[in-house]
Structures are given as structure tokens and as C-alpha cells.
C-alpha positions in Angstrom: 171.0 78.6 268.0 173.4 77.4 270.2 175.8 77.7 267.2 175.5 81.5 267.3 176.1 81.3 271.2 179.0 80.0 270.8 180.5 81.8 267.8 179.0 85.3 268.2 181.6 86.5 270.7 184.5 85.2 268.7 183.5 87.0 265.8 182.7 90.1 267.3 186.3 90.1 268.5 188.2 89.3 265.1 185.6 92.2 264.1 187.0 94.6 266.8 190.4 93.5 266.2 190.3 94.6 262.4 188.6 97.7 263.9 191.1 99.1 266.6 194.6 98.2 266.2 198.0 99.2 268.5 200.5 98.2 271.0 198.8 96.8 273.5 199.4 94.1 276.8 198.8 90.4 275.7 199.2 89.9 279.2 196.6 91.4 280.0 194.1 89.5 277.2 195.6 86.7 278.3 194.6 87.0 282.2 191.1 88.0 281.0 190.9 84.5 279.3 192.1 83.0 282.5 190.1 85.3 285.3 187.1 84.9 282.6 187.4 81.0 282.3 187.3 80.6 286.0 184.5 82.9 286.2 182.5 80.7 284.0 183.1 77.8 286.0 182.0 78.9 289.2 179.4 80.3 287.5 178.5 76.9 285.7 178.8 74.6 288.4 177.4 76.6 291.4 174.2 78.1 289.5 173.0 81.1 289.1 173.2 83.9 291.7 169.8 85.0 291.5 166.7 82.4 291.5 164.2 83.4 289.4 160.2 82.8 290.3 158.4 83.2 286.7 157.6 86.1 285.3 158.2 87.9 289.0 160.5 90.9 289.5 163.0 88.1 290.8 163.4 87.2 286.6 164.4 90.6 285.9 167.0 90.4 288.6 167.7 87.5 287.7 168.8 88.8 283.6 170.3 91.8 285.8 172.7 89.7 288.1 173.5 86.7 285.9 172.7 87.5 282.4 174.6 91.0 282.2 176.4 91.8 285.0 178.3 88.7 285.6 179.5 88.1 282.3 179.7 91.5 280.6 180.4 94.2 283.4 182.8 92.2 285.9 185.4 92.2 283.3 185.2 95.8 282.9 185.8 96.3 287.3 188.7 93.9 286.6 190.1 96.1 283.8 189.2 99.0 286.0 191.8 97.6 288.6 194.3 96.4 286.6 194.6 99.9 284.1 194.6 101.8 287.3 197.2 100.3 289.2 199.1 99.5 285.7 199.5 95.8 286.4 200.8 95.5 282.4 203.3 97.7 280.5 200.5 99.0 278.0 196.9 99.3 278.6 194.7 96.5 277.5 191.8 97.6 275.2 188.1 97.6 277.4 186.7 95.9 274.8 188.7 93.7 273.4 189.3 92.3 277.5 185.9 92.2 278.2 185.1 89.7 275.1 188.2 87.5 276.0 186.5 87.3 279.4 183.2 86.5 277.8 184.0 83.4 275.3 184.2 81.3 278.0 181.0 82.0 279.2 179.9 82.1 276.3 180.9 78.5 275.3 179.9 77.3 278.7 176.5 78.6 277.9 176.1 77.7 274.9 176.6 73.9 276.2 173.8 74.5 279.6 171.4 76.7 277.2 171.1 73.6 274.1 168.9 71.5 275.8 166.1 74.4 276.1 166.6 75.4 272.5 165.4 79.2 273.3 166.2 81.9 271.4 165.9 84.1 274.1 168.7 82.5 275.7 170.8 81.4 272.5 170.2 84.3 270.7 169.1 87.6 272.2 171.3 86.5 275.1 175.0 87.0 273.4 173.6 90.2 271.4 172.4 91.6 274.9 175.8 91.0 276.3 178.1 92.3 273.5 175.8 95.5 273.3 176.8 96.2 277.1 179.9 95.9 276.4 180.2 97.9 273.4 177.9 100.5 275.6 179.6 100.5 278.7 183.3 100.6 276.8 181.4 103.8 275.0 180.2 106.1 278.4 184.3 104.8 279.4 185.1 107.8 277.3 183.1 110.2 279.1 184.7 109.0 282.4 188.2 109.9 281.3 187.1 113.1 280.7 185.6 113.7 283.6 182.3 113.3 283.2 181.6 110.9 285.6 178.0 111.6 286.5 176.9 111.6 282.6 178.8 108.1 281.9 177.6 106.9 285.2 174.2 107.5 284.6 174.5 106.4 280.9 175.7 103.1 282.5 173.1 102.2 284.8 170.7 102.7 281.8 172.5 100.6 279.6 172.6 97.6 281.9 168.6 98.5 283.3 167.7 98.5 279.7 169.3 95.5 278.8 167.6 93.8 281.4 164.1 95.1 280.9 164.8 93.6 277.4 165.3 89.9 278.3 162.6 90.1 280.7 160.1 91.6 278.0 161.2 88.9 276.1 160.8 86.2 278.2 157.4 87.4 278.9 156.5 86.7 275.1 156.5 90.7 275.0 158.1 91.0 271.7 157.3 94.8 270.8 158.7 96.1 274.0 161.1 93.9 274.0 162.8 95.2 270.5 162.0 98.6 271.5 164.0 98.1 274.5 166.7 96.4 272.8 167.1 99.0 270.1 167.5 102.1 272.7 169.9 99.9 274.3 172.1 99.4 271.1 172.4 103.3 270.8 175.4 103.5 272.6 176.9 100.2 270.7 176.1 101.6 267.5 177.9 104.9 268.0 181.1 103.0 269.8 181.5 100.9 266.6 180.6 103.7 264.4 183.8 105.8 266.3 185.8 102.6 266.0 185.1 101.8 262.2 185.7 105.9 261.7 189.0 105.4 263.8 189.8 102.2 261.9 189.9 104.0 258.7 191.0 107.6 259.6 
């Protein structure tokens, strides 16, 4: 389990990378390695942000704040800033920055997670984070054409979702757990569905 921690982000990007090809800013990928490494060490060594109290609303805050915002959706406010005020020559791909920000929390993870040996951690965790990614980089489209309200809305659901999914989980709630998981995926399912269609168009 803590095998798949480690390795599931990597893959996913040499997947992504076969997917969606161009010029693009290895600056930029290489800053989100950096900004993402440092992230991970603050975040290993100072804790988590939000304490969680068992099975309390404080545990789904808790998957909220530090098990999808901090390692899936800061990237993407980091990519915001640095597309916008175009820090690079050529714009860095959403997705691929936001898994090169994520292996190293990911690997860091994988190391503080092994002792527990729980799949909710090992497993659903890295699935719930690339499928935030992969959902946010989706409702990204809908924001450069102008629909922000529809992409922002999409956006808050996505990450609400993915919460009420680990903390389902971690309740021993399996059936509303994959329910909530699955609707959660809709949005990563149709951004690599686009992608592979892209890839081979």
C-alpha cells in the first residue's frame, strides 16, 4: 500500500505526459517540484493544519484542509499566479504542475502513512487527490471561457465531494463512500477522456 502511495502520482504523470504534448515552460515544472517539496516539508514536520476529534465534523475538515486542499488545490492558486502574471515564456500545463507539486507529498506520505498500514490513507488517499486535480484542471476550461460561476460551483463540489468521501470511508461507510467517490471522478473521467481524444486527434 504504501507502494501505490508512492508510485501512483508518478505514473499518472508519465500517463498525462503521453496524453497532452507541446511547448511548454520547464521552468515552471521545475518550480512546482521546488514550491511543492517545501510544501511537503512544512507540512511533514509541523503537522497537520486541522486536528481531527474521531469521527466529528473536525475529520471531515480535517480530509478538506489537509488531505485535498493542501496538496492538490494550492498548486493550482500557484499556477493561477504565475500563468497570470506570465512569470515563464510558455504556459505550464495545470495538470501536469499540479502532479509535480504533489510527488513530494506524496513520497513524504507515503513514509508518515506506512506505519498505520490503511488503505484509506495509502490507497483512496492518492486516487482522491489526482481525481481533484484532474476535476479542478477540467471546470479550468469553463473559467477561460467565462463561465466562472458554473466552474466555480463545479469546484467547490468537487473538493466537498472528495471530502465527504474519505470521511465516509473512514467511518467504515463503504457504500457511500464509493458512491461519493464515483460522482467525484465524473469530472476526471471526462478531462482524460478530452485528453486521450486530444492525444490522438
Amino acid at each position: 500500500m504504501s507502494l501505490f502511495c508512492l508510485l501512483w502520482a508518478p505514473l499518472l504523470l508519465l500517463f498525462w505526459y503521453s496524453l497532452v504534448s507541446g511547448e511548454e515552460s520547464g521552468a515552471a515544472y521545475f518550480w512546482a517540484a521546488v514550491l511543492g517539496t517545501v510544501t511537503a516539508l512544512i507540512h511533514y514536520f509541523a503537522g497537520y493544519l486541522v486536528k481531527a476529534s474521531g469521527l466529528a465534523l473536525s475529520r471531515w475538515f480535517f480530509a478538506l484542509t489537509d488531505i485535498i486542499i493542501v496538496p492538490a488545490v494550492l498548486p493550482f492558486l500557484v499556477w493561477g499566479i504565475f500563468t497570470r502574471y506570465h512569470c515563464f515564456d510558455r504556459e505550464a500545463e495545470s495538470v501536469k504542475f499540479a502532479i509535480f507539486w504533489l510527488i513530494p507529498e506524496s513520497i513524504a506520505c507515503s513514509i508518515k502513512w506506512s506505519v498505520q498500514r490503511n488503505p484509506v490513507f495509502l490507497i483512496l488517499v492518492p486516487i482522491l487527490w489526482t481525481t481533484v486535480i484532474l476535476g479542478i484542471a477540467f471546470f479550468i476550461r469553463f473559467i477561460r471561457e467565462r463561465c466562472i460561476i458554473p466552474a466555480a460551483l463545479g469546484i467547490a463540489a468537487v473538493l466537498f465531494l472528495a471530502a465527504s468521501s474519505f470521511w465516509a470511508f473512514s467511518a467504515q461507510l463503504t457504500l457511500p463512500g464509493v458512491v461519493l467517490l464515483l460522482v467525484t471522478m465524473i469530472p476526471s473521467v471526462i478531462a482524460f477522456g478530452l485528453a486521450w481524444r486530444k492525444g490522438r486527434g
